[in-house]
C-alpha positions in Angstrom: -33.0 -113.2 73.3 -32.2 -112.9 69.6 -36.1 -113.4 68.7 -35.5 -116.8 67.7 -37.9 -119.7 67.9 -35.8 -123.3 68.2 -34.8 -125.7 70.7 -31.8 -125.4 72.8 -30.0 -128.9 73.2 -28.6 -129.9 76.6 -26.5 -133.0 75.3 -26.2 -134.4 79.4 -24.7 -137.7 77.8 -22.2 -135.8 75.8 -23.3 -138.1 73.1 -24.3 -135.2 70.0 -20.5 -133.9 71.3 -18.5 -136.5 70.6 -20.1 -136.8 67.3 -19.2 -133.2 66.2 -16.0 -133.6 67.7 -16.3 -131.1 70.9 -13.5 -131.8 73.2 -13.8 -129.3 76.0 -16.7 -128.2 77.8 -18.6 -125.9 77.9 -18.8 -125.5 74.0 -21.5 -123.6 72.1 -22.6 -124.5 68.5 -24.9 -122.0 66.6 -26.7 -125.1 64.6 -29.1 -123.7 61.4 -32.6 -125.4 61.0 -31.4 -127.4 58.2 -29.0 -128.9 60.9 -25.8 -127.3 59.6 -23.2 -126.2 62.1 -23.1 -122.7 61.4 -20.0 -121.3 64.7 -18.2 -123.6 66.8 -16.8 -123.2 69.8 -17.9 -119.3 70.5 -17.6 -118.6 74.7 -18.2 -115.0 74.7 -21.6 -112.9 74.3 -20.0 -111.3 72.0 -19.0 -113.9 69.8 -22.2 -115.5 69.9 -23.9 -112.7 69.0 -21.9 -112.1 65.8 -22.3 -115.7 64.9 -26.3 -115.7 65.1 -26.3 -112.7 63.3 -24.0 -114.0 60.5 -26.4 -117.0 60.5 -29.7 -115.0 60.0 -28.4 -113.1 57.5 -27.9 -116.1 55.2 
């Protein structure tokens, strides 16, 4: 969708969550390849949007 090649993490144990803190769910993390949390917590297209392209641009 945003021409990026990565893996998209379906945490089923809730596991990687709990470690970042994430208390309600669904929660979407934008996550950089050198495993930096880059946005936390963005629900709308929108928002998610912005935060990839703020990521890609650094």
């Amino acid at each position: 969708m945003w021409g990026l090649e990565g893996t998209v993490l379906l945490d089923e144990t809730g596991d990687y969550a709990r470690s970042l803190g994430v208390r309600g769910v669904p929660t979407n993390l934008v996550v950089d390849a050198d495993g930096t949390v880059r946005a936390f917590g963005v629900s709308r297209l929108d928002e998610l949007d912005r935060a990839i392209d703020d990521m890609l641009r650094r």
